[in-house]
N, C-alpha and C positions, 0 to 999 in steps of 0.2 A: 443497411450499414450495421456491423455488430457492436456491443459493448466494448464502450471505451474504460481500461483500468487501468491507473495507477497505484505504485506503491510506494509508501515511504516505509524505509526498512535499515534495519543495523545489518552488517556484513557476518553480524556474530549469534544473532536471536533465532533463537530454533523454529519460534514461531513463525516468523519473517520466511523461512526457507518453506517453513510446511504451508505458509501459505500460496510461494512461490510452485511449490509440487505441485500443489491442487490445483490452482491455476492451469500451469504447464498438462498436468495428466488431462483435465475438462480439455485442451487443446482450446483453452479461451489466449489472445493474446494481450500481456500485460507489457507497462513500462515499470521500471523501476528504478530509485535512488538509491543507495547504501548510504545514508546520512554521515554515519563515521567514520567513511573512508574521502568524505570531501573535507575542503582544509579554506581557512580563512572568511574571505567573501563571501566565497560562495556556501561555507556550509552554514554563516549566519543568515544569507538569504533563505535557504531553503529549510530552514529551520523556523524562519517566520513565516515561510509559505503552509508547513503544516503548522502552526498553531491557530490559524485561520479555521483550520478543518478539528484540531486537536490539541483545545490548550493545554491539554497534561501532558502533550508528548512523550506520547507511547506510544509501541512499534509493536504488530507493524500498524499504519496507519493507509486502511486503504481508501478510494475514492472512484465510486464507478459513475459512469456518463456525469463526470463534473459535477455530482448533486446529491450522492449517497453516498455519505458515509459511513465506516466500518472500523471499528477499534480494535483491535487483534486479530486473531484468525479463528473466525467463526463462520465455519464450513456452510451450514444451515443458512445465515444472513447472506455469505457472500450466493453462495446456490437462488438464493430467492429474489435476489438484486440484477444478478444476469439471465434470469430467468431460466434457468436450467433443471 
């Protein structure tokens, strides 16, 4: 079974996207949220879901196999985390 990722991300953070490339180009497969394009309910649920992982909430906020976490997009961490 491969690496499971998550991202919590703004629709608008450069970061968030360059993390999403690098992802995408390894051909690792992620899920992702756009935190600022959900509205009400649910952007306050998911907004407590990551400060579980990231009480500064800051983006993007990533999460591989449910247990490592990553605070921006940092190529090197995320690389050492999926084993790549």
């Amino acid at each position: 079974m491969g690496n499971v990722v998550k991202i919590y991300s703004l629709s608008t953070c450069s970061h968030c996207k360059a993390a999403k490339k690098f992802l995408s180009d390894a051909s690792v497969p992620y899920d992702f949220t756009d935190v600022d394009l959900l509205e009400g309910d649910e952007k306050a649920l998911v907004l407590n879901e990551v400060k579980k992982y990231n009480p500064r909430l800051t983006f993007p906020t990533i999460i591989v196999n449910n247990d490592r976490v990553i605070i921006g997009f940092q190529d090197r961490e995320i690389k050492e985390a999926l084993g790549l």
